[in-house]
VEXROKE-388159 format. One record per residue (C-alpha): residue in three letters; x, y, z. Coordinates in steps of 0.001 Angstrom, whole numbers, plus 500000, padded with zeros to 6 digits. Example, Ala and Ser with C-alpha at 12.3 -4.5 7.8 and 13.67 -1.06 7.14 Angstrom:
2
  resn       u       v       w
   ALA  512300  495500  507800
   SER  513670  498940  507140
//
This chain:
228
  resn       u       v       w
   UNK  755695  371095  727374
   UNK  757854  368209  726236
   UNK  757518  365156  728405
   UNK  760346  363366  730550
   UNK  760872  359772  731558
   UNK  762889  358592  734411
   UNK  762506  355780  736763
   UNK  759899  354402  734894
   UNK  758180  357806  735744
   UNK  756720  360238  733108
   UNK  757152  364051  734498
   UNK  755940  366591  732328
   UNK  758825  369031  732666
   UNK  762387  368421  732488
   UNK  764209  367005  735442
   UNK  767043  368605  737213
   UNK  770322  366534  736662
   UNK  770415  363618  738852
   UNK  773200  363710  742333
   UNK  775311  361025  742851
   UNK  775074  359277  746284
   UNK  778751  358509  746139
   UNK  779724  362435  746217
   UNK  776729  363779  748111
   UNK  778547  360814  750618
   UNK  781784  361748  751051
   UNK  780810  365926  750548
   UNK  778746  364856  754080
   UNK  781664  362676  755666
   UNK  785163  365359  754553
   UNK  782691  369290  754338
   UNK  779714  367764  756488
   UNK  780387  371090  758741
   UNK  780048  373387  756398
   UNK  777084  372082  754885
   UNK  778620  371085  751436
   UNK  776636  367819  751253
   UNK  773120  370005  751566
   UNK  774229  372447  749625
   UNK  775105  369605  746602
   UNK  771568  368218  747269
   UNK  769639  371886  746289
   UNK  769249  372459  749823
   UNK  770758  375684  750358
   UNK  768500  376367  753704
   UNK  769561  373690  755759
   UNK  773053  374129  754502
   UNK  773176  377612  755695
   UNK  771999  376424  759096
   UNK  774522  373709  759376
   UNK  777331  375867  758349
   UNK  776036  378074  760848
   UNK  775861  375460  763874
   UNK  778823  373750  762684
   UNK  777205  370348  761556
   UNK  774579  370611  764333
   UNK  778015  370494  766926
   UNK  778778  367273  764924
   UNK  775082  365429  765508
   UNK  773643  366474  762065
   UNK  776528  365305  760518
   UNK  776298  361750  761824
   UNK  772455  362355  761100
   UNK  773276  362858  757422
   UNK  775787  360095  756865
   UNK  773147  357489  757277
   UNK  770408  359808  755566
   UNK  772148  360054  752737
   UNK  772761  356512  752513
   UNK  768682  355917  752869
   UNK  767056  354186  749329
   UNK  764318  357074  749341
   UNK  766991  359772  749822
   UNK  767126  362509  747382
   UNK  768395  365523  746855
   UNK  765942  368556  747000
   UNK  764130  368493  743573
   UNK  762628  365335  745269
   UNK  764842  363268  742499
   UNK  766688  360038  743785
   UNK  770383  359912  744397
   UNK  772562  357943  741875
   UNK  773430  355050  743356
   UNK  773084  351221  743720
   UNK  772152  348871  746148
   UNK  775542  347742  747028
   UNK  776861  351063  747434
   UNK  773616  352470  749592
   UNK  775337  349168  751714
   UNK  778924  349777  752020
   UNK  778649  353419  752199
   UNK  776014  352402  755400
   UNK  778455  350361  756939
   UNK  781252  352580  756749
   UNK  779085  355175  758122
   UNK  778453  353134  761086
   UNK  782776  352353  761501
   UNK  783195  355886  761311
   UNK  780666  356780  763980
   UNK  781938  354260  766340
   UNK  785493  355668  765703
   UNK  784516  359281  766447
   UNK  782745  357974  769960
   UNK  785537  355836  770956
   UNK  787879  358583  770699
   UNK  785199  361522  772535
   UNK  785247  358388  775312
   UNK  789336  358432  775318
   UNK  789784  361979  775709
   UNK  786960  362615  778231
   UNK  787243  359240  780185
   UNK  790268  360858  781942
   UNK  789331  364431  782982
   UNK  785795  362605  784710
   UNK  787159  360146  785988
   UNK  790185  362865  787446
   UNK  787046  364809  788912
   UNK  785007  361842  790155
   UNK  788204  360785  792068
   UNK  788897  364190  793187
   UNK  784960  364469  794220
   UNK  785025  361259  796444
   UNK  788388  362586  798097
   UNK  786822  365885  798874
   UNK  784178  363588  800192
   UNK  786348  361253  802077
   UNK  787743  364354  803937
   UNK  784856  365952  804886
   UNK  783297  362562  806247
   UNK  786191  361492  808174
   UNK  788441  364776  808743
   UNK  792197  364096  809724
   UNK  792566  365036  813069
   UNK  794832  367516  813403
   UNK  798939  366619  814886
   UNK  799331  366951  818110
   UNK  800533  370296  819688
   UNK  803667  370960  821965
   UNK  803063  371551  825145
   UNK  805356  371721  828515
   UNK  806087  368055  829838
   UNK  807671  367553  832939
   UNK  810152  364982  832899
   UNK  811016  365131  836649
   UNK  809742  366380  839329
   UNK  811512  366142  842808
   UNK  811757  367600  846805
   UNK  813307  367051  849900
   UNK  810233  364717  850653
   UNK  810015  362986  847075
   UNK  813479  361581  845840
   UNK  814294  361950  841797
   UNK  813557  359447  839210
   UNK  815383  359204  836481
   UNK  815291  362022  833812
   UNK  814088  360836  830226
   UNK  814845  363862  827497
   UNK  813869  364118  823984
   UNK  814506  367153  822879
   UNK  817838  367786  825593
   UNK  816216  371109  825938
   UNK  815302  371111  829365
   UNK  813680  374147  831817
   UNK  814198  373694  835547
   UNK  812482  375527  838383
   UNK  813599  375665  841733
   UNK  813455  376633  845440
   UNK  816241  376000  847848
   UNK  816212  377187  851422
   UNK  820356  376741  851701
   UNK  823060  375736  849241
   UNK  822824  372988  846478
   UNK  823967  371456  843886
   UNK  821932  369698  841364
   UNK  823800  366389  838955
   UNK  822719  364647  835729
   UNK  824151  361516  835242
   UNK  824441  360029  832047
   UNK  824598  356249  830857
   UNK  828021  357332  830302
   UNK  830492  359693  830641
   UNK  830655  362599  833218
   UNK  827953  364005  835808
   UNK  826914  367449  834321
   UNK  826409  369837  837301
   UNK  823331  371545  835885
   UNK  822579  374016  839036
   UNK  825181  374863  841703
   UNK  824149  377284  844942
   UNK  826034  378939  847302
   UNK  823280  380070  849081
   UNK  819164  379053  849190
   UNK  817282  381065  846327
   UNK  814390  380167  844315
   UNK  813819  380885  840063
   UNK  813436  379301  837342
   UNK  817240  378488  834396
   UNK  817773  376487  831591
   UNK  819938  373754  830405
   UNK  820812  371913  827417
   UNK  822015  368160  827107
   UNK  822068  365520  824830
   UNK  818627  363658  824398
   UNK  818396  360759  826850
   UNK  818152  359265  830225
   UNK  819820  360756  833073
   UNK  819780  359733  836457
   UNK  819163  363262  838948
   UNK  821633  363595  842116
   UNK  820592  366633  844190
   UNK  822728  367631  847136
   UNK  821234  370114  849354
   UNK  820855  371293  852816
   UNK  817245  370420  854771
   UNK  813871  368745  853383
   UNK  811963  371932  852019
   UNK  813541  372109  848752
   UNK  811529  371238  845314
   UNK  812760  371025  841794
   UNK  810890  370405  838505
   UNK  812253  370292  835026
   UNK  810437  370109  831574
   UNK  810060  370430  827915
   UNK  808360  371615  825493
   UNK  807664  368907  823084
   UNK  804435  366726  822214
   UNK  803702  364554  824728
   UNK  803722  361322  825119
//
């Protein structure tokens, strides 16, 4: 069996042809998914499983940048990669740009869908630890209320929408006086009656005139709005 030097080591069978770091390197860094680099290197196992996992989901590829770069790597033979000192060096460094390049850019992209759901988390938050209370509801207001005991104030209207219910023993007729302009005669009797009619006017403040016969009438008008 004829004997074979290399490295200043005697083998006594012939040696498998050396790799070179430089293309086991950049097979890693352009087909690192597929497993080109392992496959180069007489490591057909492992490249089946990284083709298979798709360079580890990118961690055995990063793995095997620097590996290969290593001074005791070699290929699967157990015989050292071709390659100097300097080289193992740059090829290291630019391993370690490239790496920082791929991780700033997975921070870029993912930085704003987490920080969209960590906003949207300590909203949902917010909400549930101080709920907005809820707008206030319409309800009848009465906006004057009058008798034959209990003379009229004046008659403040926001939406001019008003509902009036009365009870007269004898005739009557009820006024509302605006800042200016006309009195509108909003209820004219000819004889007493009681019930309930409506009336529409422009929002504001009226002053109420009601002329009617004895003390035992009453007359209330609202509107539905929120109050206040």
């Amino acid at each position: 069996m004829p004997l074979t030097e290399q490295d200043g080591l005697v083998f006594v069978r012939d040696l498998p042809p050396r790799r070179s770091l430089r293309t086991a390197w950049f097979l890693a860094l352009f087909l690192g998914f597929t497993g080109a680099d392992r496959f180069y290197l007489r490591k057909p196992v492992t490249g089946c499983l990284k083709l298979l996992t798709f360079g580890g989901a990118g961690i055995w590829w990063v793995i095997d940048l620097f590996r290969i770069t290593r001074e005791d790597a070699a290929d699967g033979a157990s015989v050292p990669l071709v390659g100097t000192a300097p080289l193992r060096r740059s090829l290291r460094l630019a391993s370690t740009v490239l790496t920082a390049a791929v991780a700033g850019g997975v921070i870029y992209l993912t930085a704003a869908p987490v920080t969209g759901t960590v906003a949207a988390t300590v909203t949902a938050l917010d909400a549930l630890l101080n709920p907005t209370p809820p707008p206030p509801a319409k309800e009848w207001v009465t906006v004057v209320e009058a008798s034959g005991t209990k003379p009229p104030g004046p008659v403040v209207t926001v939406t001019g929408k008003l509902h009036i219910e009365y009870a007269f023993p004898g005739p009557a007729v009820v006024f509302l006086q605006p800042a200016k302009g006309p009195a509108l005669t909003i209820l004219s009797l000819a004889k007493g009656g009681a019930g309930a009619t409506g009336v529409t006017v422009f929002p504001g403040t009226y002053k109420l005139t009601v002329s009617a016969a004895g003390s035992s009438w009453r007359l209330k008008a609202e509107e539905f709005r929120v109050p206040g």
